[in-house]
C-alpha positions in Angstrom: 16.5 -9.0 18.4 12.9 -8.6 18.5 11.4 -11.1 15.9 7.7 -9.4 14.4 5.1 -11.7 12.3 3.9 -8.6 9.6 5.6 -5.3 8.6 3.3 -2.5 8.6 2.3 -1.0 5.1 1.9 2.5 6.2 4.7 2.7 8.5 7.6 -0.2 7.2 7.5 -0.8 10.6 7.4 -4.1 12.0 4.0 -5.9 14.0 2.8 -8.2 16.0 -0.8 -6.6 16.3 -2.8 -4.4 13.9 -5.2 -4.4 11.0 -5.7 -6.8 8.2 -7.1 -5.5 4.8 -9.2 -8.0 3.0 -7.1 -11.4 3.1 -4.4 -10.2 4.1 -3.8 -7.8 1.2 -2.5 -4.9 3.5 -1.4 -4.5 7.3 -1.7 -1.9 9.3 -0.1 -1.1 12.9 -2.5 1.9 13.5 -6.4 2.8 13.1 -5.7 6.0 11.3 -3.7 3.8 9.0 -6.4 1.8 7.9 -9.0 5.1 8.0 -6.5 6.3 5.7 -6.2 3.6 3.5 -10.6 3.3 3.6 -10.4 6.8 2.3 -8.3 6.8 -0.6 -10.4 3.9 -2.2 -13.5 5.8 -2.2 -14.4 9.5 -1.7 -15.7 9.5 1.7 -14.7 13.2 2.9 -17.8 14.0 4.3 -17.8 10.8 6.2 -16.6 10.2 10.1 -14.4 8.0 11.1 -16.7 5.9 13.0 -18.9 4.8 10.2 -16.4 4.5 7.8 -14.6 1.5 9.9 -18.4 0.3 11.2 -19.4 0.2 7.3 -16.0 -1.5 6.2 -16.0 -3.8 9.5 -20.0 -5.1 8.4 -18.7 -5.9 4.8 -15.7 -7.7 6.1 -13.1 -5.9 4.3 -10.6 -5.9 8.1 -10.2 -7.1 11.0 -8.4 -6.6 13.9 -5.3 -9.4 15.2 -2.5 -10.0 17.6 -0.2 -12.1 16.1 1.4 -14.9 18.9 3.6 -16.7 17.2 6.4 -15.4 14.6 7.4 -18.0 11.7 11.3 -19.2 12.5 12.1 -19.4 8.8 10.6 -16.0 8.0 10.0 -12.7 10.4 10.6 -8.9 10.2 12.4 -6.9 12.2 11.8 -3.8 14.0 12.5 -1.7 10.7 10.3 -3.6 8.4 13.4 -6.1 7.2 12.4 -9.3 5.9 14.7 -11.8 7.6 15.1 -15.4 5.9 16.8 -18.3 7.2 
């Protein structure tokens, strides 16, 4: 079974790369994820893509990770399941 460090907020699903929000907040497996997320907290219709992640990027609110390593005592699997041992 495929162990995975984060589940995914948008999709359940679970990662080993994607998008942090803020400290860790929210993660995100996909970039239209995270646009989507950037839009709903402020009314940015008229905005593109681009500079909304530029704009967010500059005031620190995500980054981009790969995680390498997957905690023994706690991981998700590929459906978002929070495994414990």
């Amino acid at each position: 079974m495929e162990k995975f460090a984060r589940r995914c907020d948008a999709t359940g699903k679970g990662i080993n790369e994607g998008y942090v929000f803020g400290d860790g907040e929210l993660y995100f497996s996909e970039e239209k994820h995270l646009i989507d997320h950037l839009r709903s907290r402020d009314s940015m219709d008229e905005l593109s893509n681009e500079f909304i992640l530029n704009e967010a990027y500059e005031q620190d609110l995500y980054y981009y990770t790969e995680w390498d390593e997957v905690d023994e005592d706690e991981w998700y699997d590929a459906d978002g399941n929070a495994i414990e041992i």
